[in-house]
N, C-alpha and C positions, 0 to 999 in steps of 0.2 A: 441567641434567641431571646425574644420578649417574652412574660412570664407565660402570655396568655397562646403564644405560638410552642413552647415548649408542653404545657398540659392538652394542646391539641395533638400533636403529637404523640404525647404519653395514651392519651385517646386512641387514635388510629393503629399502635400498637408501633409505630416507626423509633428505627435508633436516636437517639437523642446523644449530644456533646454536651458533656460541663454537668451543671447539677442533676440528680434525677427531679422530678415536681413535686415540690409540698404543696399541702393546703391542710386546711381543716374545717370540717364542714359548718363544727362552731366552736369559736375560739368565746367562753364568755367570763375571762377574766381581764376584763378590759377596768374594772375599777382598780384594778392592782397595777397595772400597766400604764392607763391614762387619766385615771380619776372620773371616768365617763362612765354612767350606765348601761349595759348591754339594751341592744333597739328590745330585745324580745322580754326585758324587766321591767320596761317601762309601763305607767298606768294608762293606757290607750283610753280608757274612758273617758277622760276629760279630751282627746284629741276633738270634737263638734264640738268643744265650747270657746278649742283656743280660736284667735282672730288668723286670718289669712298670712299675717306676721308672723306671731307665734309658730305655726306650721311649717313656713320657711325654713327657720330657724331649725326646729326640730328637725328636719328633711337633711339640711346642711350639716348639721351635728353629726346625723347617723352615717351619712355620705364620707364626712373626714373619719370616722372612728373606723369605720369597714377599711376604708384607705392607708391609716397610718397602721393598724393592727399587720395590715397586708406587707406595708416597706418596712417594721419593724424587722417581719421574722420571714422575709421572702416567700410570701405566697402567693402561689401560679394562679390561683382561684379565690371567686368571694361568692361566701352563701348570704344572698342578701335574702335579710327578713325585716321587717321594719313594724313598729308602731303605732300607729294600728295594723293587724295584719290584713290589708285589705289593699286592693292590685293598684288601686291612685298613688295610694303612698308607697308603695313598693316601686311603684316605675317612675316615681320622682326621685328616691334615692338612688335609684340606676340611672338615672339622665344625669345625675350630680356626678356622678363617679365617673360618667363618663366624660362628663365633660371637666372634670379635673385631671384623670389621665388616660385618657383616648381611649385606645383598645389596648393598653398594657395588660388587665387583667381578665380573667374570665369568666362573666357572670354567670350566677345559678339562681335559680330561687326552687322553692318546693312547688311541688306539682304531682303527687300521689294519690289516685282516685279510691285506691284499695285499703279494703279492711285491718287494719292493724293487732295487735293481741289486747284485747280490754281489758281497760282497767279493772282494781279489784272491787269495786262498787258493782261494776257492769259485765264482769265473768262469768256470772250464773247466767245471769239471763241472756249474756247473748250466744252460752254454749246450748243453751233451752233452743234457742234460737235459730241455731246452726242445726237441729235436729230437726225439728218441727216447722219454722217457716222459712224457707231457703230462700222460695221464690220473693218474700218483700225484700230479703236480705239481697237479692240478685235487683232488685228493682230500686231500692237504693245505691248501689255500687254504678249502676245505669246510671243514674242523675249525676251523681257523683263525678263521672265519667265526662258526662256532656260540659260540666261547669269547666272543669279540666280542659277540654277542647274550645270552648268558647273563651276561655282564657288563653288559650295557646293563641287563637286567632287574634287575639286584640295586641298580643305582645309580638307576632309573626309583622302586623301592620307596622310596625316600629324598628324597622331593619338596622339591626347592629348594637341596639338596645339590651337583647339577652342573648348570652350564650346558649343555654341547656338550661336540665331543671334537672333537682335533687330528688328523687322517690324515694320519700323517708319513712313508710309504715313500716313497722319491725312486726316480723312474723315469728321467730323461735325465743324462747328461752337457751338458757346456756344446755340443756341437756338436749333439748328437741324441739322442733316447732311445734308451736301451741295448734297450726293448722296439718293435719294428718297428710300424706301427701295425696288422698285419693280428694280431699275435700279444697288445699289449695288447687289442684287442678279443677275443680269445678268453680269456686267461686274467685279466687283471687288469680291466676294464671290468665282467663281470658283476657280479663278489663285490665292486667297490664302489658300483656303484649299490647293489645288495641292503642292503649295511651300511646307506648314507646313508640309504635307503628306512626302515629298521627303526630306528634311529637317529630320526631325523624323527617316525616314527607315536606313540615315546612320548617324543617332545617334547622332546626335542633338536636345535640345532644342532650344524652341521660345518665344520669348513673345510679344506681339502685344499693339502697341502705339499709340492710338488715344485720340486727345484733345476731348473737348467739349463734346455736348450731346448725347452722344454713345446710348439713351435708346435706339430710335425709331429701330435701327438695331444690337441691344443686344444681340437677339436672332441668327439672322447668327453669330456673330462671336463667340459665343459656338460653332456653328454649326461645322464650319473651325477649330475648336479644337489647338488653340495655347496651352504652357501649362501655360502661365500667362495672365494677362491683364494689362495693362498700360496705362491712368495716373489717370484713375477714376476723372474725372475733377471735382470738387466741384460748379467750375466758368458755370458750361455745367448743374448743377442742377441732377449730381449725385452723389451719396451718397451708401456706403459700404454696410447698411445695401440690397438696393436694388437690388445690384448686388450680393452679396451673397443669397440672394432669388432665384434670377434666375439662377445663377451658380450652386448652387446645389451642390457645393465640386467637380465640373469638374475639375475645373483651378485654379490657385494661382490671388491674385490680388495684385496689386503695388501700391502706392501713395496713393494722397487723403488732403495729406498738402497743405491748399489752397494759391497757391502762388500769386494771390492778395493781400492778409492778409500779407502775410510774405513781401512784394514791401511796401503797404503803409497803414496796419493797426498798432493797438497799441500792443507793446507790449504784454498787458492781451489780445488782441484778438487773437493775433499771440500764445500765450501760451495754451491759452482755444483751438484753434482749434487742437494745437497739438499732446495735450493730447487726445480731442475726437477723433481725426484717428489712435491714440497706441489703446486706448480703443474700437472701432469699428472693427478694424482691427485685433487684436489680443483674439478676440473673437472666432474664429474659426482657425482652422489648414491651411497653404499655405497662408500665409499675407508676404510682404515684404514691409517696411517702407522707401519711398521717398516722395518729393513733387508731386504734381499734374502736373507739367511740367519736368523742370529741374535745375537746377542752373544758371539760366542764366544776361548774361551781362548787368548789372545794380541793379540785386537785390543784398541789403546791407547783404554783409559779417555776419554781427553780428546778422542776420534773422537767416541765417542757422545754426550757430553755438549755438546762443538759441536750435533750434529744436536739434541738433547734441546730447548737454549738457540734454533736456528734455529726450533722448531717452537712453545717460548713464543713466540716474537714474531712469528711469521708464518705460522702454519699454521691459522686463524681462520679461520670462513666469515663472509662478511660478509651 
């Protein structure tokens, strides 16, 4: 199977032969690996002043680094984001990539209409917020919503262009979600069923990204029917087998590599955990193999490429 037929697959929840699917939603240690800036480090602010050359250029950079990051360490999937984060330069690095290798892989980009957990600047006031004015909060999440759909629609016209799209607002902390569950069902459950819904009709996959302890509101986001889940936090005190109890074979599930372990445990802890999420995960059908986050700036190169090297050699459905 081709990479991006094997994570459809892992998708629909179907058996798969040979490797289970990796990816990672962002791998951004590419200066250690390629000498090349991650697209999402770069200073987009000068992007209006380069010339239509310059541009190029940039567009072809980020198109090879998503590409060679992807035949380095075989992944099934690419989270394209590019810079500037704005949908021109996003669907010129997807037309690059495409057009250097077909439909090998399977594209995503982000597309998350809903409210996320604010930051610590903007915590007060938008839990002020969440008490006192619902309704502008509901009337933003609306806008929010439509730009989302009007973006679905421009990338729908461009058939074969994108795969799916990544729903990256992170709702819990590691203890709990920061949205109670009576308040995520009022404000964040509608507008993402809706997304996934309209998402889906023209023919796109999703797969939905939240840290930490997703138990307590497990249940709505079955509900809202992504077709994967993402990142199954280990560090949030979840665990595969659990959500595959409630999942029921609805949806695929992603990660589960505790990237705690893999920043500043041993070795043998980092090996033992790795093994246990092939083995947990690869028990049922629709499992896709990444970390519990993402690849991110500071964790040691030679973490990932352990887990990379444990999943050539044992991460095979037999």
């Amino acid at each position: 199977m081709q990479p991006r037929e094997r994570f459809i697959a892992a998708l629909d929840r179907k058996p798969i032969k040979g490797h289970v699917p990796i990816f990672e939603l962002n791998f951004f240690l590419t200066m250690e690996v390629l000498g090349k800036v991650h697209p999402t480090h770069r200073n987009y602010f000068q992007w209006n002043q380069m010339s239509i050359k310059e541009q190029i250029l940039q567009i072809n950079d980020m198109a090879d680094l998503y590409i060679d990051i992807a035949n380095k360490y075989n992944h099934d999937a690419i989270f394209v984001q590019s810079d500037p984060p704005i949908l021109k330069a996003q669907m010129a690095v997807m037309e690059r990539i495409r057009e250097k290798t077909g439909d090998r892989f399977f594209l995503m980009m982000h597309g998350d209409p809903t409210f996320s957990i604010p930051d610590g600047d903007s915590m007060l006031d938008f839990s002020v917020r969440l008490a006192e004015d619902m309704p502008a909060l509901k009337e933003t999440e609306e806008q929010w919503l439509q730009n989302c759909i009007n973006m679905a629609q421009t990338l729908a016209s461009r058939p074969g262009l994108l795969d799916g799209f990544a729903l990256c607002s992170d709702y819990c902390f590691n203890i709990n979600p920061f949205f109670s569950p009576d308040i995520f069902a009022e404000i964040i459950a509608p507008y993402l069923k809706r997304v996934i819904d309209v998402y889906r009709s023209l023919g796109f996959r999703t797969i939905k990204h939240t840290d930490g302890n997703i138990m307590p509101i497990l249940d709505q986001l079955i509900e809202c029917g992504p077709d994967a889940l993402h990142s199954l936090d280990p560090q949030g005190g979840v665990t595969i087998p659990a959500v595959q109890k409630a999942v029921k074979g609805k949806m695929a599930l992603c990660g589960n590599v505790n990237c705690a372990l893999l920043q500043t445990g041993t070795e043998e802890e980092c090996a033992e955990d790795i093994r246990r999420c092939l083995r947990e995960g690869m028990s049922e059908p629709g499992f896709i193999f990444c970390t519990s986050n993402c690849v991110y700036t500071g964790l040691p190169l030679e973490r990932y490429e352990m887990m990379h090297h444990i999943w050539l050699e044992e991460g095979i459905y037999q």
